[in-house]
C-alpha positions as CSV (number, residue, x, y, z in Angstrom):
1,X,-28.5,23.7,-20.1
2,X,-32.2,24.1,-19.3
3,X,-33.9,24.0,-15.9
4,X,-35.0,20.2,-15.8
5,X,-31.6,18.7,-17.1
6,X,-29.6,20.7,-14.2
7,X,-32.2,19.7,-11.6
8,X,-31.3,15.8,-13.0
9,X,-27.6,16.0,-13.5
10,X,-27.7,17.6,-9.4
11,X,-30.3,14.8,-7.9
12,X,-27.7,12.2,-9.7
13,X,-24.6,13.6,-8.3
14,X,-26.1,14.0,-4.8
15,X,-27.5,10.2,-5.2
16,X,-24.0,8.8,-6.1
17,X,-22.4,11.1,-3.4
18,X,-25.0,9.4,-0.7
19,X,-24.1,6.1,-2.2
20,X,-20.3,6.4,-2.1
21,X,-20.7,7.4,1.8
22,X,-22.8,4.4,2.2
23,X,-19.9,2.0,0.9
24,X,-17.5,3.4,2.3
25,X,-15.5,1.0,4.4
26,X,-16.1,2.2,8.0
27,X,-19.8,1.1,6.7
28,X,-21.1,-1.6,9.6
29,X,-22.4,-3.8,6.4
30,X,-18.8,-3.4,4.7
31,X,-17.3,-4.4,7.8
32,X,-19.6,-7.6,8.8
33,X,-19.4,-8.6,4.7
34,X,-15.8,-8.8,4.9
35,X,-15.5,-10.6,8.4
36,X,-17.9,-13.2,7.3
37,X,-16.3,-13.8,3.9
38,X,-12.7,-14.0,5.5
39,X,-14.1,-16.3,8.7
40,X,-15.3,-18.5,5.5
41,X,-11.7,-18.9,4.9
42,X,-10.8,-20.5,8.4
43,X,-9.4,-24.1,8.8
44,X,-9.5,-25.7,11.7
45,X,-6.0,-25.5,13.5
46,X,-5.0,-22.1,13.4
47,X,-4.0,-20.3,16.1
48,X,-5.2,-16.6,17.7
49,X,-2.7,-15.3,15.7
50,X,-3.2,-17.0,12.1
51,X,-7.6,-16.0,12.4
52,X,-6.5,-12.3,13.9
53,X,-3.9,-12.1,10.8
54,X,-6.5,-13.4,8.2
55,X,-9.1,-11.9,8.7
56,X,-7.2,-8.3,9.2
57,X,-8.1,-5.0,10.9
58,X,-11.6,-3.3,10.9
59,X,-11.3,-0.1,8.9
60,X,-13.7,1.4,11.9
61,X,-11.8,1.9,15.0
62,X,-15.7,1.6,16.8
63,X,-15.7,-1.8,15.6
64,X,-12.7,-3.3,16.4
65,X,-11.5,-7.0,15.2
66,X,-12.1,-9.3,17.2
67,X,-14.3,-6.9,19.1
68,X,-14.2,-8.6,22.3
69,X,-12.7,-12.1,23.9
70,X,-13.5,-14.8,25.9
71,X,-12.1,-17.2,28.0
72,X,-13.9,-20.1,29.3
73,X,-12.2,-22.9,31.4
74,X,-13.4,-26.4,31.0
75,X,-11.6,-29.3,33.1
76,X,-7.9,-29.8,31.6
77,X,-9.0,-27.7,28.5
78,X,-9.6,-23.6,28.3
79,X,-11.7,-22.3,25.5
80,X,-10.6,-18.9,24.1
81,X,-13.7,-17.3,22.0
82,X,-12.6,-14.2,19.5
83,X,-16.1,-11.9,18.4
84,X,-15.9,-10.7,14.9
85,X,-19.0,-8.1,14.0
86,X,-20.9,-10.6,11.4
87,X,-24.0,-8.7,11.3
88,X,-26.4,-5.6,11.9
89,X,-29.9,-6.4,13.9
90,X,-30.4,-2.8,14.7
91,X,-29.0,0.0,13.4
92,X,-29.6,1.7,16.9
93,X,-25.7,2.3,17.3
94,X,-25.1,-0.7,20.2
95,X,-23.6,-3.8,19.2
96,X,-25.4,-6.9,20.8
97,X,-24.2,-11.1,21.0
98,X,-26.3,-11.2,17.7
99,X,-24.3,-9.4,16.0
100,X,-21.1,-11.2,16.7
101,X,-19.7,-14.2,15.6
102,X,-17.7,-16.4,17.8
103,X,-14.9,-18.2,17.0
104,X,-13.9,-20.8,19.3
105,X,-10.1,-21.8,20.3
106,X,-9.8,-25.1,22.3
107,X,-6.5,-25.3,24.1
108,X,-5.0,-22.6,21.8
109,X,-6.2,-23.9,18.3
110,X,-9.0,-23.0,16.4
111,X,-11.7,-25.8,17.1
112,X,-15.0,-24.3,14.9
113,X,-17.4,-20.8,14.5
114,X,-20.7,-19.7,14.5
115,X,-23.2,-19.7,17.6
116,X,-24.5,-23.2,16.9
117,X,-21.0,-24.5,17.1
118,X,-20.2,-22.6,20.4
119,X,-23.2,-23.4,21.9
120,X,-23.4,-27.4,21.3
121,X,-19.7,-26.9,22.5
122,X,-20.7,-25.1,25.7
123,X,-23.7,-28.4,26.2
124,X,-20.9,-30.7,25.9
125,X,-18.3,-29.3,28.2
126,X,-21.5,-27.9,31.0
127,X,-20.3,-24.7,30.0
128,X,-22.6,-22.1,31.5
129,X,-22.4,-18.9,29.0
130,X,-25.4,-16.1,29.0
131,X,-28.7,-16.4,26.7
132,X,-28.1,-14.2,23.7
């Protein structure tokens, strides 16, 4: 094999070795693609359990599922908010509100998603939650 084909065949081996370790599934995108497409599957209803048990573990124990919960009391209702990693901002290694999607129990069953939702929610209910 001459020089310039061995130099080739070596840069594409080492370009699809890079790329494998980039897809891999403890991959932040991987893990935020698969969270949102699984959250897409949500119907109104379920409980805790059901959402947990759809949309599965995170195949990066650094990014848990749900990363973190909430609970917010509101006059004779409570509000129980799961975070599922949806999205990277920053790849600076610190996982920020933006990067979350919450999804919103009321009294136990899943109500809706999505910061728009939570938010017009908290309006509604004078729910004070911090600025993202």
């Amino acid at each position: 094999m001459n020089r310039n084909l061995r130099v080739t065949v070596m840069r594409l081996l080492l370009a699809s070795a890079v790329m494998s370790v980039g897809a891999c599934a403890g991959n932040p995108l991987v893990i935020a693609n698969q969270n949102n497409a699984r959250i897409a599957t949500l119907q109104r209803g379920m409980t805790p359990q059901q959402v947990i048990a759809r949309i599965g573990p995170s195949s990066d124990s650094t990014i848990p599922n749900p990363f973190k919960t909430e609970m917010y009391p509101a006059g004779d209702d409570t509000f129980t908010l799961l975070f599922f990693y949806s999205q990277r901002t920053v790849a600076d290694g610190n996982i920020t509100d933006e990067e979350l999607m919450p999804v919103v129990f009321k009294n136990g069953m899943l109500d809706g998603w999505g910061w728009s939702y939570w938010e017009g929610v908290a309006a509604q209910y004078s729910i004070r939650i911090r600025g993202r």
